[in-house]
Biotite code that builds the C-alpha atoms (Angstrom):
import biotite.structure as struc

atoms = struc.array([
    struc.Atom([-9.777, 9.454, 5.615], chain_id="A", res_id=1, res_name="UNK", atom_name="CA", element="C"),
    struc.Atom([-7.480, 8.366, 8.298], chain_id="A", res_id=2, res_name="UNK", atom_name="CA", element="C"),
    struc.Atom([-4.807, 10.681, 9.583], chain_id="A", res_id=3, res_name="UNK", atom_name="CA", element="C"),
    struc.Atom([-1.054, 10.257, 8.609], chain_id="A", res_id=4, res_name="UNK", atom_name="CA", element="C"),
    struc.Atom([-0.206, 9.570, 11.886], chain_id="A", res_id=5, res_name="UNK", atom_name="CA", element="C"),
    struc.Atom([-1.620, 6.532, 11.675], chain_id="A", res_id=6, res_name="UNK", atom_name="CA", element="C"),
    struc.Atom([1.645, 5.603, 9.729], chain_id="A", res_id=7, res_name="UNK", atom_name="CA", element="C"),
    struc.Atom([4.214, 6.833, 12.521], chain_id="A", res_id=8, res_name="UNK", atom_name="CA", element="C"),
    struc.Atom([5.163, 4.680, 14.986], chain_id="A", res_id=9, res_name="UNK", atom_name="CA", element="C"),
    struc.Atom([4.254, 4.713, 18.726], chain_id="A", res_id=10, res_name="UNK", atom_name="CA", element="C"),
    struc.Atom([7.177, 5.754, 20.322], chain_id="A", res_id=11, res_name="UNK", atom_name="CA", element="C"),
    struc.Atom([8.336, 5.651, 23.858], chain_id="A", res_id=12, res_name="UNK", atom_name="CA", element="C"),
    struc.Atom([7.567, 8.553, 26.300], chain_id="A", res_id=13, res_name="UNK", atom_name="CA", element="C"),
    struc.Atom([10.692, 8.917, 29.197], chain_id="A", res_id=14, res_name="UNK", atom_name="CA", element="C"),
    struc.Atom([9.369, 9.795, 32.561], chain_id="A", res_id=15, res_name="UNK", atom_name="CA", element="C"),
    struc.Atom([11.589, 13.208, 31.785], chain_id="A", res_id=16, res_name="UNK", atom_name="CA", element="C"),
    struc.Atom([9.622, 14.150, 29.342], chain_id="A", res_id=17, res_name="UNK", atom_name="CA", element="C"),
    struc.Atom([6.470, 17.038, 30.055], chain_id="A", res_id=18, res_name="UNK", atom_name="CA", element="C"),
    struc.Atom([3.097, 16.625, 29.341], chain_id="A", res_id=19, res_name="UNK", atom_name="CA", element="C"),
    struc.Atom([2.045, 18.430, 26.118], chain_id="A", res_id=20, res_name="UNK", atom_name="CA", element="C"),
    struc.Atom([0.829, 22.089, 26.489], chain_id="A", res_id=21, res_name="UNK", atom_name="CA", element="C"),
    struc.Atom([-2.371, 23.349, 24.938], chain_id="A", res_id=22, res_name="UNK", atom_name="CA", element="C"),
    struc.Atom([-0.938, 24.408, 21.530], chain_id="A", res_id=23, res_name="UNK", atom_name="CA", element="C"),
    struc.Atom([0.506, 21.383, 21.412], chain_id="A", res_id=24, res_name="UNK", atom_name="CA", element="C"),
    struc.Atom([-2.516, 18.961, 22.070], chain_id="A", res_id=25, res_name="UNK", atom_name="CA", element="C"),
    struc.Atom([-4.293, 21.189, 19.757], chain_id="A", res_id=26, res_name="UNK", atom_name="CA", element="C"),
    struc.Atom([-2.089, 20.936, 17.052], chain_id="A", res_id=27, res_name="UNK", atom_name="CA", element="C"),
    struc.Atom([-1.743, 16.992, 17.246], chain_id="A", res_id=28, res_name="UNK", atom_name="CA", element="C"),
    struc.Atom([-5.965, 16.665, 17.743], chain_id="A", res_id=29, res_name="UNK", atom_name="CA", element="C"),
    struc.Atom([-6.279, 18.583, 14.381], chain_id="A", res_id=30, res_name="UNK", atom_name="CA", element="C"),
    struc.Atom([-4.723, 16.046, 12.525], chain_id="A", res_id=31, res_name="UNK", atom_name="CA", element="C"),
    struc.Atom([-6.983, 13.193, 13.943], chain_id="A", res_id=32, res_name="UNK", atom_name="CA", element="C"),
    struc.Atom([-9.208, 12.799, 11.271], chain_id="A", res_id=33, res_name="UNK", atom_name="CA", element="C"),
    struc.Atom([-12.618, 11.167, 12.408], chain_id="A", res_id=34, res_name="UNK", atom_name="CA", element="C"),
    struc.Atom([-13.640, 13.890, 14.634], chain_id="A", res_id=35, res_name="UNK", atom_name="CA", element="C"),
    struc.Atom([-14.854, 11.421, 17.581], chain_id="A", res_id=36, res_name="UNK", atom_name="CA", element="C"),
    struc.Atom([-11.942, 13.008, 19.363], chain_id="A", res_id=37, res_name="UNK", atom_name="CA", element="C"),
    struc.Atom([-11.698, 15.176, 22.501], chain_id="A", res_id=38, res_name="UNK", atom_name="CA", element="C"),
    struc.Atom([-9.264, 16.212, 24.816], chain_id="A", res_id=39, res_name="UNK", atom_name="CA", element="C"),
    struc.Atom([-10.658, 16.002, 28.383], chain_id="A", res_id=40, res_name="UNK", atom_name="CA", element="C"),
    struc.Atom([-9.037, 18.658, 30.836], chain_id="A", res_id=41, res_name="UNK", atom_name="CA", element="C"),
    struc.Atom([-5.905, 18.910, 28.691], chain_id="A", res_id=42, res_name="UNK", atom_name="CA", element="C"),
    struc.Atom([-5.098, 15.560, 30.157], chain_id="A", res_id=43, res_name="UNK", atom_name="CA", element="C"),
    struc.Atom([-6.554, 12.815, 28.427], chain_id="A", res_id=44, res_name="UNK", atom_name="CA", element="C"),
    struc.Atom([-8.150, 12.063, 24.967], chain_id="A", res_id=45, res_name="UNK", atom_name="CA", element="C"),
    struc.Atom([-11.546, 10.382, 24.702], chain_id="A", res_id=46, res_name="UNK", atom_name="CA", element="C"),
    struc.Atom([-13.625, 8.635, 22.125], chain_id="A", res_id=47, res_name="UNK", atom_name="CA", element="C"),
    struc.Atom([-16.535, 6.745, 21.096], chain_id="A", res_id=48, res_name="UNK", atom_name="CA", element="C"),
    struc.Atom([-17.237, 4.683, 18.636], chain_id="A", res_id=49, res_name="UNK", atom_name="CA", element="C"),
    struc.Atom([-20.669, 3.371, 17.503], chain_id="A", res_id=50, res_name="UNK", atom_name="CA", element="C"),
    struc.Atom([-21.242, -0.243, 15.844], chain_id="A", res_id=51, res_name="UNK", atom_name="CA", element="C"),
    struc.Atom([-24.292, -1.892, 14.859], chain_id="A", res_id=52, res_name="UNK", atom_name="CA", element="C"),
    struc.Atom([-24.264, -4.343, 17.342], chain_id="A", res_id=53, res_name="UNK", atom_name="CA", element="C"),
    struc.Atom([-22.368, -6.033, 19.963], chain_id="A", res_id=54, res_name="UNK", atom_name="CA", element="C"),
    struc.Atom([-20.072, -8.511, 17.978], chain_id="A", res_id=55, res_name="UNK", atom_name="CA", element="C"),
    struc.Atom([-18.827, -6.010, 16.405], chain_id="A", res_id=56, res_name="UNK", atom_name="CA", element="C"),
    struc.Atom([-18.060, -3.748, 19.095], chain_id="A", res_id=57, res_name="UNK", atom_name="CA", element="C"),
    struc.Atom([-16.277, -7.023, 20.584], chain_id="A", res_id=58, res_name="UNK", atom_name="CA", element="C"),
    struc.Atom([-14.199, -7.601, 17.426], chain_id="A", res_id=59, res_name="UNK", atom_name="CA", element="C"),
    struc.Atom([-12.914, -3.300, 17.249], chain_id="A", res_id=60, res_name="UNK", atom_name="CA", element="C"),
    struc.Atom([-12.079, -3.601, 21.103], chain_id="A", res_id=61, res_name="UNK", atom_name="CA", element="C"),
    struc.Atom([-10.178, -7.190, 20.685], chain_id="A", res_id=62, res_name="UNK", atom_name="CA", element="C"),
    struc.Atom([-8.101, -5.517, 17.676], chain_id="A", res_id=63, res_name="UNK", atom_name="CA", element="C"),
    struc.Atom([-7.496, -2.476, 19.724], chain_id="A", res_id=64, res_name="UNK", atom_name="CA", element="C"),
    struc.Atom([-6.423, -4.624, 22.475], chain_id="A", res_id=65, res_name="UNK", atom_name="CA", element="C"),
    struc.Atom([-3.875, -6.580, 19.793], chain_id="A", res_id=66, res_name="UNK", atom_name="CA", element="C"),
    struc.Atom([-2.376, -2.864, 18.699], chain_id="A", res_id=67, res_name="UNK", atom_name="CA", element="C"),
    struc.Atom([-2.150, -1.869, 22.521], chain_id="A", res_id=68, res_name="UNK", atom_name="CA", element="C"),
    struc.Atom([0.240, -5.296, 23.304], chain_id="A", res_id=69, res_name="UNK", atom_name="CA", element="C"),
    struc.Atom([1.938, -4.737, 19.980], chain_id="A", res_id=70, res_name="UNK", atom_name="CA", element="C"),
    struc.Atom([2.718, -1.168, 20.521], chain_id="A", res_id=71, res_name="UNK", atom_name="CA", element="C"),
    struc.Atom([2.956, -1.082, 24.641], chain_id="A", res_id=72, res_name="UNK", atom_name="CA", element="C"),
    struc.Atom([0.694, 1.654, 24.981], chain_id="A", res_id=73, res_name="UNK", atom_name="CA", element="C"),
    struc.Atom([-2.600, 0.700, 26.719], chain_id="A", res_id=74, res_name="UNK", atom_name="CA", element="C"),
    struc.Atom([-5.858, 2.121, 26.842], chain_id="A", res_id=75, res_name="UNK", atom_name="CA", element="C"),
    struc.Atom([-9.066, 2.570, 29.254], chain_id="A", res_id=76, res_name="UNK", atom_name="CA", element="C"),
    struc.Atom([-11.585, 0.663, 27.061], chain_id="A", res_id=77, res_name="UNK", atom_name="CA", element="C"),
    struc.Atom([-15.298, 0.434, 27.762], chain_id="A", res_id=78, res_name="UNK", atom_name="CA", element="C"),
    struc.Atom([-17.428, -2.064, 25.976], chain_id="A", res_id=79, res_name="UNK", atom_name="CA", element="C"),
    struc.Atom([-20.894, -1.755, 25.961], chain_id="A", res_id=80, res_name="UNK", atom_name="CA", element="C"),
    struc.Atom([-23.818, -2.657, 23.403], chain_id="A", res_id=81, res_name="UNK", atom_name="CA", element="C"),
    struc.Atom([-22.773, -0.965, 20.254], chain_id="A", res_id=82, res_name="UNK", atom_name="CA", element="C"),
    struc.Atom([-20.103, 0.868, 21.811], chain_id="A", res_id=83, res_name="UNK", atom_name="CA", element="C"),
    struc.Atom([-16.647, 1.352, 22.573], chain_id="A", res_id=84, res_name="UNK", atom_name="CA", element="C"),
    struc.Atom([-15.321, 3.911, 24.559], chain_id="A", res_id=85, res_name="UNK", atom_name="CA", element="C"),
    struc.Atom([-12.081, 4.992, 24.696], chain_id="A", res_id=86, res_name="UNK", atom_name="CA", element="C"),
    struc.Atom([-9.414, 6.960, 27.646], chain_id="A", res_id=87, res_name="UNK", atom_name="CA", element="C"),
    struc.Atom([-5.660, 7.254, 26.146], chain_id="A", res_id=88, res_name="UNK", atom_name="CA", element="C"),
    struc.Atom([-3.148, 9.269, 27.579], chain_id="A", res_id=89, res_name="UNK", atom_name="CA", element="C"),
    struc.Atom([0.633, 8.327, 28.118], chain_id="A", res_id=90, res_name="UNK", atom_name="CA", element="C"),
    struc.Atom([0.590, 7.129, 32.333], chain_id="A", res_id=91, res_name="UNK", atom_name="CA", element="C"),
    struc.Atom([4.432, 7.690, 32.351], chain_id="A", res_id=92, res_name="UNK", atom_name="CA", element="C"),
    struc.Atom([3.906, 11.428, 32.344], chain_id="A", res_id=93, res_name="UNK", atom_name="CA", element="C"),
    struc.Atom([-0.166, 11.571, 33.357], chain_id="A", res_id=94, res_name="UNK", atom_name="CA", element="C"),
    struc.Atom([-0.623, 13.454, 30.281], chain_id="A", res_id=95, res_name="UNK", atom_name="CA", element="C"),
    struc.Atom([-0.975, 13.507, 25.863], chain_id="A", res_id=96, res_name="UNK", atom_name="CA", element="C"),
    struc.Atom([2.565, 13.564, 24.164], chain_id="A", res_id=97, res_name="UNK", atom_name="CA", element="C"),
    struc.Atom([2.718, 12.528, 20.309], chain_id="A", res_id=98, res_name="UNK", atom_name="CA", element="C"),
    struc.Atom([2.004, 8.528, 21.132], chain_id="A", res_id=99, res_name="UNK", atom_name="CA", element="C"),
    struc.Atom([-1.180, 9.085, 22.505], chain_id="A", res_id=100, res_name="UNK", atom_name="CA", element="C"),
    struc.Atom([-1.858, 10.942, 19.055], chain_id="A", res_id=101, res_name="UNK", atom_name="CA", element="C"),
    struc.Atom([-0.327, 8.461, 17.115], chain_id="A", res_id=102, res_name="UNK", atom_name="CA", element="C"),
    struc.Atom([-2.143, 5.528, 18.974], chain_id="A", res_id=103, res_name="UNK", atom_name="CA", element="C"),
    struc.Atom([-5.490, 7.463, 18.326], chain_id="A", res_id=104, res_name="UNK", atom_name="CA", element="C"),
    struc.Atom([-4.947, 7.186, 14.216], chain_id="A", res_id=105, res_name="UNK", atom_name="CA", element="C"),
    struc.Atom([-4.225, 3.606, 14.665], chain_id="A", res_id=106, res_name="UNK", atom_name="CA", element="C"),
    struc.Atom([-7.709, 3.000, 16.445], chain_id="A", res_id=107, res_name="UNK", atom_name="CA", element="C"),
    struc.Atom([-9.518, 5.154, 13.823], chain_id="A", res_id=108, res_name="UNK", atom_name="CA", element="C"),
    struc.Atom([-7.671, 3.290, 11.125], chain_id="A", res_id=109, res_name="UNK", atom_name="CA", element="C"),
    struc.Atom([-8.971, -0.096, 12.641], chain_id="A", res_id=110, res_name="UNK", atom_name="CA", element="C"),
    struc.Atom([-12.416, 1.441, 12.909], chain_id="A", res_id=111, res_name="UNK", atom_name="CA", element="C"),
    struc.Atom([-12.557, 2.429, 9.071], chain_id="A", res_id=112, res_name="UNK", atom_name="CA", element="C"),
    struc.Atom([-11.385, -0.711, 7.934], chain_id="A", res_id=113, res_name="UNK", atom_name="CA", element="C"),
    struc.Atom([-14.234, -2.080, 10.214], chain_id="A", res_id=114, res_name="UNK", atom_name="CA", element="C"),
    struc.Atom([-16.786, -0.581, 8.128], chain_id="A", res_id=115, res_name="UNK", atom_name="CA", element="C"),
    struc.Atom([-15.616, -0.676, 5.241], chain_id="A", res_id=116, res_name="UNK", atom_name="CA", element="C"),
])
């Protein structure tokens, strides 16, 4: 099941705005559903994401790249065979706020429609 955040929209973070704090991260990476999820040093969120083979790796990191020009909000993205890793955190601030959340749903969204 994909988070609810996955419905919100991606919103703008102003270079006035702070970096989430730990409860705050922790809070938002609770509702992330898929559980491929981490925060990395309380700055950064990281997945992977396995595929059966390279095409469809391609195809997930092409549709990713599609929401990240629709939505202005761009991640690291590593392609490899049967993977796709991920680095997302908002560069404005050099930290997680909601979008990054947000933006995570949307990529877990794309990935269960992938296998479905």
């Amino acid at each position: 099941m994909v988070s609810d955040l996955a419905a919100e929209p991606v919103e703008d973070t102003s270079d006035d705005q702070e970096p989430f704090d730990e409860d705050a991260t922790q809070r938002y990476l609770a509702e992330l559903d898929t559980g491929v999820w981490d925060v990395i040093d309380g700055h950064h969120l990281e997945a992977t994401y396995e595929f059966d083979d390279f095409r469809d790796a391609l195809e997930f990191t092409y549709a990713v790249g599609e929401l990240a020009e629709d939505e202005w909000h761009h991640p690291d993205l590593s392609l490899t065979w049967g993977e796709v890793g991920v680095e997302l955190f908002t560069h404005e601030i050099d930290g997680l706020r909601k979008a990054d959340f947000v933006m995570a749903a949307k990529m877990d969204e794309i990935y269960a429609d992938h296998e479905l």
